[in-house]
Steps between C-alpha positions, in 0.01 A plus 500: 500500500586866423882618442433707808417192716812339372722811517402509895653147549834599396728630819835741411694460818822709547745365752686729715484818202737756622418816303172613525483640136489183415226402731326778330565390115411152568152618618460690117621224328239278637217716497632531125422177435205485719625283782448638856608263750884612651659353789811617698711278661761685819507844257743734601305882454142441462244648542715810330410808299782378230280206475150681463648744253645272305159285492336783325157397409548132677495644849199299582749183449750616798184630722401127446865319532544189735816498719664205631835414698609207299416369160360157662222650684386679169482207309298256720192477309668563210427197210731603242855661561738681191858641681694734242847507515766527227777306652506125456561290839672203629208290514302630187172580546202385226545777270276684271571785261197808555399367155436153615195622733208399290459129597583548859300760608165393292560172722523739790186620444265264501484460875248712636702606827789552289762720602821587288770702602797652308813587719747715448854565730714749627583791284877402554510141570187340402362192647669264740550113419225463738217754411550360162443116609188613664403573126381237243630658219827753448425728201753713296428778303699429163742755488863601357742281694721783531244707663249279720427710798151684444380786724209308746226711353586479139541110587172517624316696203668235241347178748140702501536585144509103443246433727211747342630354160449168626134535673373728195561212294334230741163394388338335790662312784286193674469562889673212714371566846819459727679221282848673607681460781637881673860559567421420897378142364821468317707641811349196731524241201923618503500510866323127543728389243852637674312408877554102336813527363645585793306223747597244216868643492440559145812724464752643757381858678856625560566448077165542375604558162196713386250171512257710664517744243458263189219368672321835476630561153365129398121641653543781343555373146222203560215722621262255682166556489301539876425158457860364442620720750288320745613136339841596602445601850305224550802279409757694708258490803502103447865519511506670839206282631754148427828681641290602830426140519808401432610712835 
């Protein structure tokens, strides 16, 4: 498979960018690096001149961007998910540094309807807790912990620098046809799981205490395959089968 062919299986997704300049640097820095694929999620000036002018050569990139309301409905068929965010959380995410790519992505590439997608927040705030649990992994960009913030687009050019490192240095990949579940298949594996919990009065609704939330974070960090995915909706739907007996 050509570097091109893997390059267009890579997905920058900007989530709610509020300066167009921005919008319009991003494109470059992709281009740059020979990506093309940018998605914006709820942005606040777009299409704008600022944008195209800043874009300079990469204005085929914004005549080609995808535009969604929510970050959710961007990512359903995605099959790999990176969220970039400097600040640590509560409930810490499985983190990677932007050098620890390698191992990942290859992996990441062997499915044949692969699709990987790199997201990056707010100018000001970044990502919420929950865009970033829709992610499997939260990577930070090693920087002086006096100084963390990045601007988005220089943010973006390091990530896309690492990537084009990474694939120039890939040999050859094996094709898995469809081995990996999408983010919808996880979304109704962490739904079917919480549906159970609650019929089985696994823990108490008005005090949930974040269970549905390590839940995700727990099929985040395991990965099933399609196959394993199905395994374990099999069992919950066993479950529900012997309680609506029961009643």
């Amino acid at each position: 498979m050509s570097d091109s062919s893997l390059k267009n299986k890579i997905e920058f997704i900007l989530v709610e960018p509020s300066h167009p300049g921005n919008i319009g640097a991003t494109a470059r820095a992709i281009k740059n690096m020979g990506f093309q694929n940018l998605t914006l999620i709820n942005p606040k000036d777009f299409p704008s001149d600022e944008s195209f002018y800043r874009a300079k050569g990469a204005k085929d990139i914004l005549q080609n961007v995808k535009i969604f309301q929510d970050l959710s409905s961007s990512l359903q068929n995605a099959t790999l998910i990176f969220g970039t965010s400097a600040r640590t959380r509560t409930i810490p995410w499985p983190t990677k540094n932007s050098s620890e790519l390698s191992e990942i992505l290859k992996k990441g590439l062997e499915n044949i309807n692969v699709k990987i997608c790199f997201v990056f927040g707010r100018e000001i705030s970044g990502l919420s807790n929950e865009e970033l649990q829709m992610c499997d992994y939260h990577i930070k960009i090693p920087t002086d912990e006096d100084f963390s913030s990045l601007n988005l687009s220089h943010a973006v050019q390091i990530i896309s620098y690492v990537l084009k490192m990474e694939i120039d240095n890939i040999d050859s990949i094996p094709e898995i046809i469809d081995e990996t579940p999408t983010f919808k298949d996880n979304e109704y594996l962490i739904e079917h799981f919480d549906k159970v919990m609650k019929k089985i009065d696994f823990y108490d609704q008005e005090n949930p205490k974040q269970v549905k939330t390590r839940v995700r974070r727990l099929i985040k960090r395991l990965q099933p395959d399609k196959l394993e995915t199905g395994i374990l909706r099999g069992f919950l739907s066993k479950i529900e089968q012997i309680l609506n007996k029961k009643n």
